[in-house]
C-alpha positions as a printed Julia matrix, in Angstrom:
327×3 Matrix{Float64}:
  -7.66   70.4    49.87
  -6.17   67.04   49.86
  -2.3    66.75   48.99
  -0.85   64.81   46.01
  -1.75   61.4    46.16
   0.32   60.04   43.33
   4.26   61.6    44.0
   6.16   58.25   42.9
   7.55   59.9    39.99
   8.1    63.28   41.93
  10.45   60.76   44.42
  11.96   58.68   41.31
  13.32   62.37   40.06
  14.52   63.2    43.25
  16.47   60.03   43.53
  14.62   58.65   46.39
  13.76   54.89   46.57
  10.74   54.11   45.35
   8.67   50.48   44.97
   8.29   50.12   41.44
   9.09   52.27   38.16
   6.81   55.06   37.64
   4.86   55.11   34.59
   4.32   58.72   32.55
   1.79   59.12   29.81
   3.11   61.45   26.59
   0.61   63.33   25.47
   0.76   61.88   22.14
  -0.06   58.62   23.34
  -2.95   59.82   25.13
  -4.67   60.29   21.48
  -6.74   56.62   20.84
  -8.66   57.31   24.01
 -12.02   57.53   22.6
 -12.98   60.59   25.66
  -9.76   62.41   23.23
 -11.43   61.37   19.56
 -14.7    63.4    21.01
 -12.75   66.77   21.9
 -10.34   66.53   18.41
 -13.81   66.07   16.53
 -14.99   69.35   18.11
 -12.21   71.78   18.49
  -9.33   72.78   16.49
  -6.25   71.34   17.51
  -4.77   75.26   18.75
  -8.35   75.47   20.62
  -6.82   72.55   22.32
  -3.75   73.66   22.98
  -4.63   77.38   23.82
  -7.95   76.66   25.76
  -6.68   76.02   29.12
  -9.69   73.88   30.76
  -9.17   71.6    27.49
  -5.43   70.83   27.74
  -6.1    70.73   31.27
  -9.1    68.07   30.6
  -6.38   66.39   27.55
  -3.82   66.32   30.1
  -5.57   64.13   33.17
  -7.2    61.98   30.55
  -5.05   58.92   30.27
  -4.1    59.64   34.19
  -7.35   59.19   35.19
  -8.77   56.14   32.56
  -5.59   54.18   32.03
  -3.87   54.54   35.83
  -0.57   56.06   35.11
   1.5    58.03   37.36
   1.92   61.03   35.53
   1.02   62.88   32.47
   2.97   65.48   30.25
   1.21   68.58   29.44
  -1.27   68.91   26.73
   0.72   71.49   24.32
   2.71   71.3    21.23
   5.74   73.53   19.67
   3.97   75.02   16.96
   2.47   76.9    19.65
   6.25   78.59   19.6
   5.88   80.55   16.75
   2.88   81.52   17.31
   4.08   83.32   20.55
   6.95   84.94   18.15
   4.03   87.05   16.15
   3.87   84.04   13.21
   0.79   82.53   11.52
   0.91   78.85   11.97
  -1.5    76.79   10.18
  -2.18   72.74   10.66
  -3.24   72.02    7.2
  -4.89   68.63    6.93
  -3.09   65.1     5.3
  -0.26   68.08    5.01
   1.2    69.17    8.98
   2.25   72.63    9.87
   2.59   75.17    7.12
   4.07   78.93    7.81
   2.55   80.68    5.12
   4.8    83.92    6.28
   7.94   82.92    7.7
  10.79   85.85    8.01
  12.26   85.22    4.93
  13.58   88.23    3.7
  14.43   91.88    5.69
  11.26   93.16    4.5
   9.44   90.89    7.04
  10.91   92.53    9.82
   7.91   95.41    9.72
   6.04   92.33   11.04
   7.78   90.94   14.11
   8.85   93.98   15.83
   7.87   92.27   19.09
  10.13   89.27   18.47
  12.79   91.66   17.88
  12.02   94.27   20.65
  14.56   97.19   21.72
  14.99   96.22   25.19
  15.61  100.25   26.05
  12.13  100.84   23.52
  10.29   97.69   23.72
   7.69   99.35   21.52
  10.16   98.92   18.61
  12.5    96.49   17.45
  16.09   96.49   17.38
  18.35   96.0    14.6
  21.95   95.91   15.36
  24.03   97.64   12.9
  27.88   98.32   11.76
  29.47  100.09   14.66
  29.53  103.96   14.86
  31.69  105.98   12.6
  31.83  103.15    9.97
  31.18  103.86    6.6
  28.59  100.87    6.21
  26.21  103.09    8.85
  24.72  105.56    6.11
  24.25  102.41    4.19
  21.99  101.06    7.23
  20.43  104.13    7.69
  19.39  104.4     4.24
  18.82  100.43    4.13
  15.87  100.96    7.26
  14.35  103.13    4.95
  14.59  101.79    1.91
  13.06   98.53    3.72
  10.32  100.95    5.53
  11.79   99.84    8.93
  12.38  102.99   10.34
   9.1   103.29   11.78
   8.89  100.14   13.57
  12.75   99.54   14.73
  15.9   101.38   16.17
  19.61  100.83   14.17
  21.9    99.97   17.22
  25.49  101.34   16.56
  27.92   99.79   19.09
  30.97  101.53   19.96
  33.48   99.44   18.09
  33.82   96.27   16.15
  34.92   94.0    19.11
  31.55   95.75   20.61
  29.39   94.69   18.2
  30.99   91.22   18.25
  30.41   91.18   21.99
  26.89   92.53   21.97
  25.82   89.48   19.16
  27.72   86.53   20.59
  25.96   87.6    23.93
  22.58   87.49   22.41
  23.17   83.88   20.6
  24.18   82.31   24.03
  20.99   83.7    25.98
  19.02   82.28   22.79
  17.65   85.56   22.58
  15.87   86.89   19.2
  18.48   89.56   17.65
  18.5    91.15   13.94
  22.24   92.51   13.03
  24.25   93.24   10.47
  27.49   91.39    9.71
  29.56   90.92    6.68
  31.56   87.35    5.96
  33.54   85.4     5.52
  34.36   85.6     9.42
  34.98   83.48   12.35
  31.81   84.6    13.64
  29.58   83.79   11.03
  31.18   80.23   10.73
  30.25   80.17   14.57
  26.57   80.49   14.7
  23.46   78.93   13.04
  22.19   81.65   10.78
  19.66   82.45    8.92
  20.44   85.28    5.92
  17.5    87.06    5.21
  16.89   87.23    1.67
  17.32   90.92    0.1
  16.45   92.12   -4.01
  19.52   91.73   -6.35
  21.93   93.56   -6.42
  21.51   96.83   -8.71
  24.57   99.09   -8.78
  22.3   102.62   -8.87
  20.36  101.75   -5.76
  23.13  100.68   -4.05
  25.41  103.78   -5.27
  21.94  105.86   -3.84
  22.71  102.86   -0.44
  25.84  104.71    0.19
  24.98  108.16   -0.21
  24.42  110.23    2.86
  22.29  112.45    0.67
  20.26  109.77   -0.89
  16.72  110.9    -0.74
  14.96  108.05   -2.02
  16.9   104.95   -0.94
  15.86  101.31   -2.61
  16.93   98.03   -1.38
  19.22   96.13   -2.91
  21.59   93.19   -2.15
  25.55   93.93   -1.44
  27.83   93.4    -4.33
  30.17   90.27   -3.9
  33.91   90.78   -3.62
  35.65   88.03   -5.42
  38.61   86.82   -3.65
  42.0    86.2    -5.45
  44.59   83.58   -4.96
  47.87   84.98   -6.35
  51.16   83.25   -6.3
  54.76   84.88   -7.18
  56.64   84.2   -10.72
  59.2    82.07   -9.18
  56.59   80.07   -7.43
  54.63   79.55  -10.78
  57.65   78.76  -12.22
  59.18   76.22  -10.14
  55.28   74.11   -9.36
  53.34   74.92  -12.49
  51.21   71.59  -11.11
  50.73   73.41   -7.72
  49.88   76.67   -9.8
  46.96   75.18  -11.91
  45.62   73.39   -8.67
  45.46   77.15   -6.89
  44.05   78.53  -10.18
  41.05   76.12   -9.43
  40.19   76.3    -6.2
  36.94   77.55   -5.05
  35.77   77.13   -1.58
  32.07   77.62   -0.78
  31.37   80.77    1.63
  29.8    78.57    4.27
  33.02   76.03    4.5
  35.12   79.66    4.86
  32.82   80.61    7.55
  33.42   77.72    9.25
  37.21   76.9     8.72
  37.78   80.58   10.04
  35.85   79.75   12.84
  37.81   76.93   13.51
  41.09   78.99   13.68
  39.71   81.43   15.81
  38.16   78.56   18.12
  41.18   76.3    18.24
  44.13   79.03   17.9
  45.93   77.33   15.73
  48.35   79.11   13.09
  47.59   79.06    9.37
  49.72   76.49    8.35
  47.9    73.73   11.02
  44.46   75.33    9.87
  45.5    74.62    6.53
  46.42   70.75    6.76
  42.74   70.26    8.87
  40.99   72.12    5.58
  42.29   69.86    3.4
  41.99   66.74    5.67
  38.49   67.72    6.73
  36.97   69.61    3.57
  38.76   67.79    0.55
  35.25   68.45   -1.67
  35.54   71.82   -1.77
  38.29   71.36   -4.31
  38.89   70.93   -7.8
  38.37   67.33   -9.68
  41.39   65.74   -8.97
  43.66   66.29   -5.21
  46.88   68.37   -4.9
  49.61   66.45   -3.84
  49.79   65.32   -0.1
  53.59   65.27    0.4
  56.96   66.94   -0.71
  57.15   63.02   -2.27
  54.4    63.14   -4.05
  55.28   65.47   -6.02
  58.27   64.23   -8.01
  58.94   65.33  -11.62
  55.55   67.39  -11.33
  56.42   70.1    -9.26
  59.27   71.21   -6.95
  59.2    69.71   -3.45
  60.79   72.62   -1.87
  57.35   74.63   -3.2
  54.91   72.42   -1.55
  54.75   74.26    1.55
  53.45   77.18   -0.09
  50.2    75.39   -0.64
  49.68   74.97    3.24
  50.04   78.35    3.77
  47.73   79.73    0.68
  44.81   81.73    1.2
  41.76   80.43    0.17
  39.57   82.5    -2.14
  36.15   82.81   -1.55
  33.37   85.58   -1.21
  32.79   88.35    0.88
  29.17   89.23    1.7
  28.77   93.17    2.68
  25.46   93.94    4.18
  23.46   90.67    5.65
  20.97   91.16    8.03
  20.68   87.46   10.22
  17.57   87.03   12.87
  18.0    84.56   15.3
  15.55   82.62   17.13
């Protein structure tokens, strides 16, 4: 067997010298050859991709007819999700369609495998609340209600920092994990999520949810908290202006996510955290800003106040049960 006869851009990557620029074919660009028009006419374009003589054949195409020093691979990333358990379809004059993308937690009975318990690979893995917590009957009955409990295993980590641990771990190695987490939180605001989309919320199927002697559970979304701003009587008193701007404020759950994020990345105390929210996210506000400075303020509201609107919560939502896959 002859060696490589054609290393230039082998050499180029290894930083040696080499006598002119190599040349590399995509493998999009490979597509007007006419030898290419032939094959596309004649198999389907995951044929292509999954036959390994043809994207072998695809591959050495334009190496061979047009002369160039190397080639990239004949393959395409739809072929991803199709190695995740996922129908992919090329529809024509339309591209890729998923007709059954993991949408809500009821299509977790169908990727298992993406999911897989690495101590029961046969099964998938959903990481739950941590042991001893109240929210673990509502899992338990939540697998069930979902007609999970056949196909995956509720993980219940030792403690919250545990199940913190165990999720942040997964998200770094880009690994496929299912948990359960509740926001806002730092760690939500952290990652790129998906929710998975559960029924509405009913308040009999989710009393049943938190039973431990529920015997038929049904799914149903968590109930949202609202979240409160509250101020004291000499406060409301003294910046009535500073009052009705509180009474207004409502800050999306995904810019809570991700301010408390940002304190927990950063450090920083409330007060600072405060200042970059309202220097960084001035739309999630009410028509109309606060004002910016003790000087601002003048016969509206009492300087001496202003501080307290730095160090305000900021009411949002709390989300109890949300199951997130990541990919």
């Amino acid at each position: 067997m002859s060696g490589l006869q054609n290393d230039l851009l082998l050499k180029a990557l290894q930083g040696t010298p080499v006598p002119r620029p190599p040349v590399w074919m995509m493998r999009q660009a490979g597509r007007f050859l006419p030898d290419y028009i032939k094959l596309r006419d004649k198999y389907s374009f995951f044929e292509r991709c999954q036959t390994p003589e043809l994207a072998t054949e695809i591959t050495v195409m334009p190496v061979d007819q047009v002369g160039v020093d190397a080639a990239i691979i004949f393959s395409d990333i739809l072929v991803v999700p199709q190695a995740m358990g996922m129908e992919v379809q090329l529809v024509e004059k339309m591209g890729p369609l998923l007709p059954q993308p993991v949408k809500s937690a009821a299509d977790l009975a169908r990727f298992k495998e993406v999911f897989a318990d690495p101590e029961d690979p046969g099964r998938g893995r959903i990481y739950g609340c941590p042991a001893g917590w109240a929210c673990g009957t509502l899992n338990d009955n939540l697998l069930r209600a979902l007609g999970l409990e056949r196909d995956y295993s509720l993980f219940a980590p030792g403690s919250g920092a545990a199940q913190k641990a165990a999720i942040l771990s997964a998200y770094k190695r880009k690994q496929n994990v299912v948990f359960y987490y509740w926001s806002p939180t730092p760690l939500v605001g952290a990652m790129d999520l998906v929710k998975l989309e559960m029924p509405p919320y009913d308040a009999e199927k989710h009393k049943c949810l938190t039973s431990p002697k529920c015997a038929k559970p049904e799914p149903s979304a968590y109930p949202d908290n609202p979240v409160f701003t509250a101020v004291n009587t000499k406060f409301s008193q003294e910046a009535p202006v500073l009052t009705e701007f509180l009474s207004k404020v409502s800050v999306p759950l995904p810019v809570m996510n991700e301010t408390l994020a940002h304190m927990e990345e950063t450090g920083d105390e409330s007060g600072a955290v405060a200042k970059w929210f309202l220097k960084n996210k001035p739309e999630s506000g009410p028509s109309g800003s606060p004002p910016t400075s003790p000087g601002a303020c003048k016969a509206r509201c009492n300087p001496r106040a202003f501080p307290a609107v730095v160090r305000s919560g900021w009411p949002g939502r709390t989300i109890g049960l949300d199951f997130f896959p990541l990919g």
